[in-house]
C-alpha positions in Angstrom: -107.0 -164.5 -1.5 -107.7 -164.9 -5.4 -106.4 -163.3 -8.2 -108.0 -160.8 -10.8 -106.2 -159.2 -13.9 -109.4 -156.4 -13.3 -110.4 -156.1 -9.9 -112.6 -153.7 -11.1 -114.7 -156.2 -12.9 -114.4 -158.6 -10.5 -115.9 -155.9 -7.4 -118.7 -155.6 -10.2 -119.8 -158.7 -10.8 -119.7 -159.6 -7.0 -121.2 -156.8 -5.9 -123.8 -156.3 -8.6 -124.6 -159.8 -9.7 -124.2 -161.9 -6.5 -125.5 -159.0 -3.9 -121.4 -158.6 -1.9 -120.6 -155.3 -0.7 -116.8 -154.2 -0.5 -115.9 -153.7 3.4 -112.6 -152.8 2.6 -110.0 -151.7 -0.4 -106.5 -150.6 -0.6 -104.3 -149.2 -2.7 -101.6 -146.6 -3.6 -104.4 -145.1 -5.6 -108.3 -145.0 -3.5 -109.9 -144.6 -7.2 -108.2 -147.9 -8.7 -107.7 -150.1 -5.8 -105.5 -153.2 -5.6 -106.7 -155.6 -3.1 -110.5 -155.9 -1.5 -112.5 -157.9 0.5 -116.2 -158.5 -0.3 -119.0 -160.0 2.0 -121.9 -161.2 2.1 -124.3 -163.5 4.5 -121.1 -164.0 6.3 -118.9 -164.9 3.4 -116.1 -163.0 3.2 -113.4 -163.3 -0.4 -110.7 -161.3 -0.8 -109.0 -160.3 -4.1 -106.0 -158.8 -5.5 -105.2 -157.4 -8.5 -102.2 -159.3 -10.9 -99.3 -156.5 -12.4 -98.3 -157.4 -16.2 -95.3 -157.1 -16.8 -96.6 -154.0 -19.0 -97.7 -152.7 -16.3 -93.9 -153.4 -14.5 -90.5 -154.7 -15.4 -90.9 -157.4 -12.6 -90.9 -160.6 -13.2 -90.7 -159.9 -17.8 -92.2 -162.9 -19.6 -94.1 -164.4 -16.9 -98.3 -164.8 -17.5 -100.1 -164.1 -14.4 -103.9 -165.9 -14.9 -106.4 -166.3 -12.2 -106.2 -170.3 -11.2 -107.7 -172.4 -9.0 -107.6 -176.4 -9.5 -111.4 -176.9 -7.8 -114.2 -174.6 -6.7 -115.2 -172.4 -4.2 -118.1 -174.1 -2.2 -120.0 -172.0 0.0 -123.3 -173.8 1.9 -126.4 -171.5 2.2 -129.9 -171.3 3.8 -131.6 -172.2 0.7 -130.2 -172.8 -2.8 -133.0 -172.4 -4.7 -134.2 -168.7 -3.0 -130.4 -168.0 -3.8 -131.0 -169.3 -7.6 -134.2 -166.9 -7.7 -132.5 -163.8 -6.5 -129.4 -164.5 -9.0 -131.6 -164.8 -12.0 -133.5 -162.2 -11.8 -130.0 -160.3 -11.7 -128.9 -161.8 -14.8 -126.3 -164.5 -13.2 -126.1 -167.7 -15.8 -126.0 -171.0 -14.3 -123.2 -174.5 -15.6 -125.8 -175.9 -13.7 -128.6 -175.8 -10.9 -129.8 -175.7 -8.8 -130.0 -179.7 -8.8 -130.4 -182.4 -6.1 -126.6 -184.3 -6.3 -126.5 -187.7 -5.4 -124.2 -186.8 -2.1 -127.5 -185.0 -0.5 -127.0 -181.5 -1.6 -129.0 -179.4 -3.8 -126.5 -177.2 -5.9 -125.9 -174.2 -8.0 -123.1 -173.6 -9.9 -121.8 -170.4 -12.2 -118.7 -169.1 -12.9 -117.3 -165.1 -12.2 -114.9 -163.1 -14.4 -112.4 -164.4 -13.9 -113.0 -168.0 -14.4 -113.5 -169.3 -10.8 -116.2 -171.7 -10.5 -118.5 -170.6 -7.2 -120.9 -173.5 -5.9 -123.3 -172.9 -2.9 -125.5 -175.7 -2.1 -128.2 -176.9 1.1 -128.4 -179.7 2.4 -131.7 -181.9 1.3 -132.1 -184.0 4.5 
């Protein structure tokens, strides 16, 4: 489960930039959800939505940012068909799709909210 300070944002870019679909949302209110869960080609990620503490006197003072201390790897089919799809959908690359020298050919970009995504094939 990740973190978003605007889930709607985040639904948006993974639904309209890397082809998810939502298969599930909740919330107190259905038109601004809290939590959902995205899929695609058997990937599933969920995410929930951080409070401010404008938003709620619960924990005053304390920042809530989206972090993660690697990447989220995710192995597909074929990396480069992937890279062709996600380009022509406007999706900017840190890098790829390369060959690595461990025998994967990767793509990497980065979402909303700051989490770096890789997907990679194997070349062998």
């Amino acid at each position: 489960m990740l973190g978003t300070g605007d889930l709607r944002a985040t639904m948006a870019f993974y639904t309209e930039k890397l082809g998810f679909s939502p298969t599930a949302t909740w919330g107190p209110d259905p038109a601004a959800p809290a939590w959902c869960n995205l899929e695609r080609d058997g990937i599933a990620l969920m995410f929930t939505a951080f409070h401010t503490h404008a938003e709620t006197d619960e924990d005053p003072g304390h920042t809530h940012e989206p972090m993660l201390s690697g990447s989220i790897y995710v192995d597909v089919e074929d990396v480069d068909q992937l890279a062709k799809e996600l380009a022509g959908r406007d999706v900017t690359f840190l890098h790829g799709p390369e060959t690595m020298p461990h025998g994967m050919r990767e793509l990497a970009l980065e979402d909303t909210n700051g989490y770096t995504l890789r997907f990679g094939t194997p070349t062998a």
